[in-house]
N, CA, C and O atoms as a Maestro MAE file, in Angstrom:
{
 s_m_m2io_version
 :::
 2.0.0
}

f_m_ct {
 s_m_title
 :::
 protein
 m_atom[212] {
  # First column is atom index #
  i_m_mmod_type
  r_m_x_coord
  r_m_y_coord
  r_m_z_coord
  i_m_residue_number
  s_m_chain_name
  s_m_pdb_residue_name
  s_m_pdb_atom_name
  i_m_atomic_number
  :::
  1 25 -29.674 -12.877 29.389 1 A "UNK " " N  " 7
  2 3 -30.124 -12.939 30.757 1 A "UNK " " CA " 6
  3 2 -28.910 -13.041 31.669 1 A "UNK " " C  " 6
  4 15 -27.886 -13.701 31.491 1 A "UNK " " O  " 8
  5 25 -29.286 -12.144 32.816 2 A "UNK " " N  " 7
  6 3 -27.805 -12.374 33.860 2 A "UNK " " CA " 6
  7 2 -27.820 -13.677 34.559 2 A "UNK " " C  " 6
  8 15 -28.688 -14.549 34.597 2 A "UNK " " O  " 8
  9 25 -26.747 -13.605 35.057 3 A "UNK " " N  " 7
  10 3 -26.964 -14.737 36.245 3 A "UNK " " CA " 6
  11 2 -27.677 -14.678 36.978 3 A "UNK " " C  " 6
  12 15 -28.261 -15.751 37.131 3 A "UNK " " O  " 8
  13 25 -28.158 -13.521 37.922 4 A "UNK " " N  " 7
  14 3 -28.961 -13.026 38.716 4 A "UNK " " CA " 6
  15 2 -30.430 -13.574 37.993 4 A "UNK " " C  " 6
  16 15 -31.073 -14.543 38.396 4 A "UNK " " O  " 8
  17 25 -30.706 -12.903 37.092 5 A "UNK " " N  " 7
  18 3 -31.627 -12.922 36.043 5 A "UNK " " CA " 6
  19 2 -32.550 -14.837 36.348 5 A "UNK " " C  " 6
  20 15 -33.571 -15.160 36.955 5 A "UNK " " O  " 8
  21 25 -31.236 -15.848 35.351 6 A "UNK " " N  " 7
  22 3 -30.966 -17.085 35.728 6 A "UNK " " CA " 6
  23 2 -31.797 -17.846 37.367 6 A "UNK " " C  " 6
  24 15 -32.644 -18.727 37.512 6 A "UNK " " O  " 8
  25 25 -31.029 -16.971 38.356 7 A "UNK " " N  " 7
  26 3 -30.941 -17.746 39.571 7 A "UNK " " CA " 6
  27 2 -32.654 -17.042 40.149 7 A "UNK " " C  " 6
  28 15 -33.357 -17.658 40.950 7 A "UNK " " O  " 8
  29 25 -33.027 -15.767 39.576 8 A "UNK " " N  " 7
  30 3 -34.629 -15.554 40.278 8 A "UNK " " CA " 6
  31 2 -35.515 -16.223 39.036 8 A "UNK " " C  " 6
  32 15 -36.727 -16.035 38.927 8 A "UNK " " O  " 8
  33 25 -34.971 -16.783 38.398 9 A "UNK " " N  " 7
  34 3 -36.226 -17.407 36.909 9 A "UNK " " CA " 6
  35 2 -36.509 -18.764 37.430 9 A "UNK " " C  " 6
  36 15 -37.610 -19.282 37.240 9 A "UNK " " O  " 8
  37 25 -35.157 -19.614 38.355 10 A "UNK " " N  " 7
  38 3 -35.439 -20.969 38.822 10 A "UNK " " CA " 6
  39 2 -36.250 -20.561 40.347 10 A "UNK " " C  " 6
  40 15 -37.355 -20.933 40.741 10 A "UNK " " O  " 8
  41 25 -35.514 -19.901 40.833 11 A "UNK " " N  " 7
  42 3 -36.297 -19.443 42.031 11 A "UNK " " CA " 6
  43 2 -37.769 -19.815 42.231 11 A "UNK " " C  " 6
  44 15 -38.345 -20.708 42.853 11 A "UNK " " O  " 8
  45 25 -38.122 -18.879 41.533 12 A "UNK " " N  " 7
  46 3 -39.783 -18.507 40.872 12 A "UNK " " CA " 6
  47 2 -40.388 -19.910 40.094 12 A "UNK " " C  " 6
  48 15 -41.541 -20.340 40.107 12 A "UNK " " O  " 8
  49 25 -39.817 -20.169 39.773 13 A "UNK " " N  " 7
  50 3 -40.193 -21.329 39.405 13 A "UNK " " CA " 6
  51 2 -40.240 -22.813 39.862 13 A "UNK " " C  " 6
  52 15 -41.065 -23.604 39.404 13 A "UNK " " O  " 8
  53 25 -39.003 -23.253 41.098 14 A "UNK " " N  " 7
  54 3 -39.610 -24.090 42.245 14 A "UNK " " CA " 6
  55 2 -40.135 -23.518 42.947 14 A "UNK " " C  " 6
  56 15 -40.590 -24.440 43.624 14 A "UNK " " O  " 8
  57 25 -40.658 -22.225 43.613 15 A "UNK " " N  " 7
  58 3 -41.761 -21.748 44.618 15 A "UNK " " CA " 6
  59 2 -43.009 -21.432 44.374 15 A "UNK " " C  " 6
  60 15 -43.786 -20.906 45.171 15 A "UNK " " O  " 8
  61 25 -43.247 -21.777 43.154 16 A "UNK " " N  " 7
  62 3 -44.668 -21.226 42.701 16 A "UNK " " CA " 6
  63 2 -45.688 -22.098 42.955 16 A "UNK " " C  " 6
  64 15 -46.838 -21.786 43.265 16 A "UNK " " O  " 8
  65 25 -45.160 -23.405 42.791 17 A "UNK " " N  " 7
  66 3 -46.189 -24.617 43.149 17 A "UNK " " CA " 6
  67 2 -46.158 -24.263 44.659 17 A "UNK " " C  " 6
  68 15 -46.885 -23.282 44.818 17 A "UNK " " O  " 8
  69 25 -45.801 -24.525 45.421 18 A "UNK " " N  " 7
  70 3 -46.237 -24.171 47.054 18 A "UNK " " CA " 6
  71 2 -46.696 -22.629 47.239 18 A "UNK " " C  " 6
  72 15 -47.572 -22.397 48.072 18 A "UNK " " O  " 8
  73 25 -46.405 -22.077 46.849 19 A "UNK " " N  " 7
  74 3 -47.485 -20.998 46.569 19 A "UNK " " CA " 6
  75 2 -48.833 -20.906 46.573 19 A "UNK " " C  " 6
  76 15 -49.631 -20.427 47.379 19 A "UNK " " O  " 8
  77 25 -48.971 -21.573 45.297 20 A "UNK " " N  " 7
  78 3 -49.878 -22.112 44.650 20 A "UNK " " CA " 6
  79 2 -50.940 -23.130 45.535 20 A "UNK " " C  " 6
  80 15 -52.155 -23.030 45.363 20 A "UNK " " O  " 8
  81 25 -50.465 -23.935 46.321 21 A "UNK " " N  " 7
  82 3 -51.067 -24.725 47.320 21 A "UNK " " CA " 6
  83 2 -51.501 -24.099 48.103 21 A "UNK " " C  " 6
  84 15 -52.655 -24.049 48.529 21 A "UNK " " O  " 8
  85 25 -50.314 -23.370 48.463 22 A "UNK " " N  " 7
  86 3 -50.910 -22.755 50.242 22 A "UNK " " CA " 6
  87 2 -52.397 -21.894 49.941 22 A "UNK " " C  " 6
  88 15 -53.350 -22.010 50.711 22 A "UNK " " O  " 8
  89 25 -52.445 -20.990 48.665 23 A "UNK " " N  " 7
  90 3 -53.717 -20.632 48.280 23 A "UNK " " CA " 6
  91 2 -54.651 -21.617 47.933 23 A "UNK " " C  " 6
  92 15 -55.761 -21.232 47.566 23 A "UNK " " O  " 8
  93 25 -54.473 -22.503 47.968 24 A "UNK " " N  " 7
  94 3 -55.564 -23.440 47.793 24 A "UNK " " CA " 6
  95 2 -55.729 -23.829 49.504 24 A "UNK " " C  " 6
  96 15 -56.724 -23.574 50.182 24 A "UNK " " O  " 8
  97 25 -54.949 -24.252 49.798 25 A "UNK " " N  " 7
  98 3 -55.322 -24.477 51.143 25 A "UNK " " CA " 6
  99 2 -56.258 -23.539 52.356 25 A "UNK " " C  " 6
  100 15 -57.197 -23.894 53.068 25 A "UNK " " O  " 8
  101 25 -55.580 -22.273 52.236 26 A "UNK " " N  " 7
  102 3 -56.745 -21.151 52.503 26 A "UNK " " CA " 6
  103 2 -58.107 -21.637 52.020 26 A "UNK " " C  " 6
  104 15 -58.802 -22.291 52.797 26 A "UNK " " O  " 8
  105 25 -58.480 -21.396 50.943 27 A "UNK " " N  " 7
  106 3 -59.644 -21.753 50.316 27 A "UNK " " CA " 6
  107 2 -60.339 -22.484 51.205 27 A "UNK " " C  " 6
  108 15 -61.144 -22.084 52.047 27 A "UNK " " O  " 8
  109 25 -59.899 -23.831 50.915 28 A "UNK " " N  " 7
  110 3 -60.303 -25.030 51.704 28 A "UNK " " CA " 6
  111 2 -60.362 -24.582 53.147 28 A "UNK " " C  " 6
  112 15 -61.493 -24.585 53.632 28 A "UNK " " O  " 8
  113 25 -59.451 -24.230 53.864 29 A "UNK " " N  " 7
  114 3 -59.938 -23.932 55.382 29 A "UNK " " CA " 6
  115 2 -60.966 -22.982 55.756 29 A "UNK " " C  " 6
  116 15 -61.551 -23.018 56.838 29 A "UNK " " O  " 8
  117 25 -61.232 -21.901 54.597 30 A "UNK " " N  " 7
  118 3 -61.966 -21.058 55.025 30 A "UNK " " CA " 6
  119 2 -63.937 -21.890 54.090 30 A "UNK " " C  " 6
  120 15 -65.113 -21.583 54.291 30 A "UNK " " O  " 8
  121 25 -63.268 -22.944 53.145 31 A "UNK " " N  " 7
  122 3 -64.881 -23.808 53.402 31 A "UNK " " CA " 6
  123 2 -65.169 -24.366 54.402 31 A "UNK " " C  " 6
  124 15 -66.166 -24.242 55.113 31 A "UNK " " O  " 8
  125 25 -64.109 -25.145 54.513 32 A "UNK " " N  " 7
  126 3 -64.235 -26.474 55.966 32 A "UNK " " CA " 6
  127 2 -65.178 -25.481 56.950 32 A "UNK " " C  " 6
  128 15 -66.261 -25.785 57.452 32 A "UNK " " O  " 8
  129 25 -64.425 -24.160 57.085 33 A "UNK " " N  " 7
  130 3 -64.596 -23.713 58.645 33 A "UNK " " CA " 6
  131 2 -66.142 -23.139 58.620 33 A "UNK " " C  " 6
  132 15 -66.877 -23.390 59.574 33 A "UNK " " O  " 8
  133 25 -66.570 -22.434 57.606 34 A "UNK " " N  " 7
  134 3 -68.140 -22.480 57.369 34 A "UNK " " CA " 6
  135 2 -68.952 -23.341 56.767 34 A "UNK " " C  " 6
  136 15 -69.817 -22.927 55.994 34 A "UNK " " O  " 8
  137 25 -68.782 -24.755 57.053 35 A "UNK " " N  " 7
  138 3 -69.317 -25.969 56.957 35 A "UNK " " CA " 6
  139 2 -69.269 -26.603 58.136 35 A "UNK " " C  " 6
  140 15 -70.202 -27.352 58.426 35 A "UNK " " O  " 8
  141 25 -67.903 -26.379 59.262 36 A "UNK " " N  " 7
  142 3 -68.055 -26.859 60.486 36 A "UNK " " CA " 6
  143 2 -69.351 -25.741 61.541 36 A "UNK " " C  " 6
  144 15 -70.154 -26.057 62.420 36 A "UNK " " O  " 8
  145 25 -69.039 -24.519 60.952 37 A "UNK " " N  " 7
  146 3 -69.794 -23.805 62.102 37 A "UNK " " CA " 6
  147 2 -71.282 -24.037 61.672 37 A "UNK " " C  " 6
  148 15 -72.106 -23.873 62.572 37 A "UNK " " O  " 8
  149 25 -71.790 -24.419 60.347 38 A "UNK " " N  " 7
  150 3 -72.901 -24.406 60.168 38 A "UNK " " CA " 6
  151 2 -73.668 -26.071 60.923 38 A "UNK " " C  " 6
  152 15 -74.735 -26.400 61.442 38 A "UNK " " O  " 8
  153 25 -72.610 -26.599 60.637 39 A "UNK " " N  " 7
  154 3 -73.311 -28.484 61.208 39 A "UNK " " CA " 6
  155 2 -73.098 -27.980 62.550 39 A "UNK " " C  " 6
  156 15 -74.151 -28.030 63.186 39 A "UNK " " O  " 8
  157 25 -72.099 -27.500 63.238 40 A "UNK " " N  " 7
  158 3 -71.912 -27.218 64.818 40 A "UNK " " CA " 6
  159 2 -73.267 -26.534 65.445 40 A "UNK " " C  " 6
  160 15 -73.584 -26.727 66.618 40 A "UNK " " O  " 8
  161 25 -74.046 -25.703 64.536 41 A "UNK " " N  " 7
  162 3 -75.177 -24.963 64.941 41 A "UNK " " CA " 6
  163 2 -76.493 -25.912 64.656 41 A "UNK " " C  " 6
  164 15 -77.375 -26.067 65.500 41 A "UNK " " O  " 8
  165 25 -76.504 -26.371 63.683 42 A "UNK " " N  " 7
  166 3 -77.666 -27.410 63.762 42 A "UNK " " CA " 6
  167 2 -77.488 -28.681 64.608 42 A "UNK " " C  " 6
  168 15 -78.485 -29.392 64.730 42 A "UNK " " O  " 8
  169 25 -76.379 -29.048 65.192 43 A "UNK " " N  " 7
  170 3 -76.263 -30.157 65.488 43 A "UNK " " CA " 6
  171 2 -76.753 -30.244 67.205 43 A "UNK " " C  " 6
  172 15 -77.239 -31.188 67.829 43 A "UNK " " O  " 8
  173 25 -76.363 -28.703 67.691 44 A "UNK " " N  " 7
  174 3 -76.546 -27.573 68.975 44 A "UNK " " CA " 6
  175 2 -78.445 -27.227 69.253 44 A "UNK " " C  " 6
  176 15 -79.076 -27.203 70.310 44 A "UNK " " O  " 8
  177 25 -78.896 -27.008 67.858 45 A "UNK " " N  " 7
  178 3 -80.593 -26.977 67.587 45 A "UNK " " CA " 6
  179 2 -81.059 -28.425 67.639 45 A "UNK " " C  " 6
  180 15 -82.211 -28.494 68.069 45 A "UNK " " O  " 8
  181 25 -80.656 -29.309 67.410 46 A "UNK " " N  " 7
  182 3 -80.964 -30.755 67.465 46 A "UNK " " CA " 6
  183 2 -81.884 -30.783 65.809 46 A "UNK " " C  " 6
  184 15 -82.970 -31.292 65.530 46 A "UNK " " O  " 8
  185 25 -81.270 -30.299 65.273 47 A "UNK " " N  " 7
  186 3 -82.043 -30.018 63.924 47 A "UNK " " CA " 6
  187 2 -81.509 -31.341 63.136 47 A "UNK " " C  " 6
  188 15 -82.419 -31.931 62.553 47 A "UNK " " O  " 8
  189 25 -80.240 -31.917 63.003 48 A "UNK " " N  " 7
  190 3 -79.695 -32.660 62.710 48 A "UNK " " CA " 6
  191 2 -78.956 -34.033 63.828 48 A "UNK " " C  " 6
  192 15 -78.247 -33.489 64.675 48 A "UNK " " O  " 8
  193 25 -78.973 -35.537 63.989 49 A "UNK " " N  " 7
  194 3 -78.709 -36.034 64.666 49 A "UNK " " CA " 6
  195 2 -77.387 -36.894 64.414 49 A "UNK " " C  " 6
  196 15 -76.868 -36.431 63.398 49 A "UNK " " O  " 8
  197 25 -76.625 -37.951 64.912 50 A "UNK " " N  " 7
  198 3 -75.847 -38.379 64.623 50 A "UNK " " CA " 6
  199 2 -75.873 -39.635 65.173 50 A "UNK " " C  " 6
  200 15 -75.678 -39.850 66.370 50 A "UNK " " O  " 8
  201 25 -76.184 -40.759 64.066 51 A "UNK " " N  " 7
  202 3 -77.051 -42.186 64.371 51 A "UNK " " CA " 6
  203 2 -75.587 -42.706 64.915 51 A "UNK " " C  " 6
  204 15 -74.410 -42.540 64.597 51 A "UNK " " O  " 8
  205 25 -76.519 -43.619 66.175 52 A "UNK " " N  " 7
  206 3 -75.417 -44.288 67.075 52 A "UNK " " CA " 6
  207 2 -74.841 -43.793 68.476 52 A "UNK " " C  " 6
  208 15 -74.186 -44.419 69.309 52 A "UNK " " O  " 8
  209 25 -75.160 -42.850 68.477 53 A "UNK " " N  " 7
  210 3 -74.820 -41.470 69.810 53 A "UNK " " CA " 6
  211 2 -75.979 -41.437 70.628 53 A "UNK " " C  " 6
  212 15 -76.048 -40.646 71.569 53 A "UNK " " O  " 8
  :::
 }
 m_bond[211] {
  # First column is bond index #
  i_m_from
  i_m_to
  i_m_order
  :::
  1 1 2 1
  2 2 3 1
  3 3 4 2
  4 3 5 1
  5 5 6 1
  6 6 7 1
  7 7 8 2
  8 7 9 1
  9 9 10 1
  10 10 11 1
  11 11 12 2
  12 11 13 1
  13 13 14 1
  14 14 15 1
  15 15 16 2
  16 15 17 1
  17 17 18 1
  18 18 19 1
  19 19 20 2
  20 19 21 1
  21 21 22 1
  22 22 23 1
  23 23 24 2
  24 23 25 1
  25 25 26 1
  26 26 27 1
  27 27 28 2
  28 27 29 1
  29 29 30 1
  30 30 31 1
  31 31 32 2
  32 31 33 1
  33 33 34 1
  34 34 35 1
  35 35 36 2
  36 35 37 1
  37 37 38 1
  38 38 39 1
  39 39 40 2
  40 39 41 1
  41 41 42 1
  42 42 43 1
  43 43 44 2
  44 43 45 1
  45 45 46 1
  46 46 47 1
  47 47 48 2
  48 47 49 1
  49 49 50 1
  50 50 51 1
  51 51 52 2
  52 51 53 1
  53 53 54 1
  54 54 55 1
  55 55 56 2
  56 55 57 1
  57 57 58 1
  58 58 59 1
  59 59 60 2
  60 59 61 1
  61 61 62 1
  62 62 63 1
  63 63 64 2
  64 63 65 1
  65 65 66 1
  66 66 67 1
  67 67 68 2
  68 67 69 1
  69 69 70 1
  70 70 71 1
  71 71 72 2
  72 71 73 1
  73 73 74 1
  74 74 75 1
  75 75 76 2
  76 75 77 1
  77 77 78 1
  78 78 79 1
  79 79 80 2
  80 79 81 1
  81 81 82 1
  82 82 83 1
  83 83 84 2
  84 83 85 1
  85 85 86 1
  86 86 87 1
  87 87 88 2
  88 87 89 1
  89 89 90 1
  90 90 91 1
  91 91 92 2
  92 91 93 1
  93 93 94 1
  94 94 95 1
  95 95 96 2
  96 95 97 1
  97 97 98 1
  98 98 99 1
  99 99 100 2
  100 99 101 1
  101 101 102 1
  102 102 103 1
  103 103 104 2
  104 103 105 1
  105 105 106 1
  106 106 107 1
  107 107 108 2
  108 107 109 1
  109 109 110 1
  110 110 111 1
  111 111 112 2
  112 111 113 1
  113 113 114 1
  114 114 115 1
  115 115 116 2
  116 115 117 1
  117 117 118 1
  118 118 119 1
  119 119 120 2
  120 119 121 1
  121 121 122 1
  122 122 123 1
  123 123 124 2
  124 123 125 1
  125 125 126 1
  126 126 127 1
  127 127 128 2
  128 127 129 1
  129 129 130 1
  130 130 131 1
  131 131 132 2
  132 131 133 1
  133 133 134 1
  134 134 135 1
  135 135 136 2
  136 135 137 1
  137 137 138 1
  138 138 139 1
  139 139 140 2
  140 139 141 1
  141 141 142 1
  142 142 143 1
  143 143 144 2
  144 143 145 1
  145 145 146 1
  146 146 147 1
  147 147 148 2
  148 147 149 1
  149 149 150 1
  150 150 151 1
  151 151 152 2
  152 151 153 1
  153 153 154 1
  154 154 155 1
  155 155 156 2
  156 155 157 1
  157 157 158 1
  158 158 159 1
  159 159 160 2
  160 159 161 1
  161 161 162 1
  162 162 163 1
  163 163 164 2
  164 163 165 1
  165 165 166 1
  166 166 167 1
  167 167 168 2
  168 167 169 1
  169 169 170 1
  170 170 171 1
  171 171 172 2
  172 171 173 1
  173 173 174 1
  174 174 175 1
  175 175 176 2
  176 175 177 1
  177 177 178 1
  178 178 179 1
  179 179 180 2
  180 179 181 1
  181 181 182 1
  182 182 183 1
  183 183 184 2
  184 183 185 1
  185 185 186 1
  186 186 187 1
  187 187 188 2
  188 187 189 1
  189 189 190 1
  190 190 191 1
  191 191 192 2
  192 191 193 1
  193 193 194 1
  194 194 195 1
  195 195 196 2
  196 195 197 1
  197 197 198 1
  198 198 199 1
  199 199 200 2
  200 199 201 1
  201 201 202 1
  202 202 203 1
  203 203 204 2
  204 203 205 1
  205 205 206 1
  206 206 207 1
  207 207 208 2
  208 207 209 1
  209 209 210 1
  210 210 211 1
  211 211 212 2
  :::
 }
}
């Protein structure tokens, strides 16, 4: 293996975990965000209430 070889094998290998997150994080924002718009619409219908308010 070259040096080159060497220096993109560590590379790749501390960046993969944040990689790796940030696709998870997508995920998650794109649940959150059709879980917020769905309570935002019932909450707008009075279909759902929020005790104490």
């Amino acid at each position: 293996m070259s040096c080159d070889d060497e220096l993109i094998a560590k590379y790749h290998k501390f960046v993969l975990p944040y990689f790796e997150k940030m696709a998870l994080n997508g995920k998650q924002i794109c649940t959150l965000t059709q879980l917020r718009d769905a309570l935002l619409a019932k909450l707008l219908k009075r279909e759902i209430e929020i005790k104490g308010m």
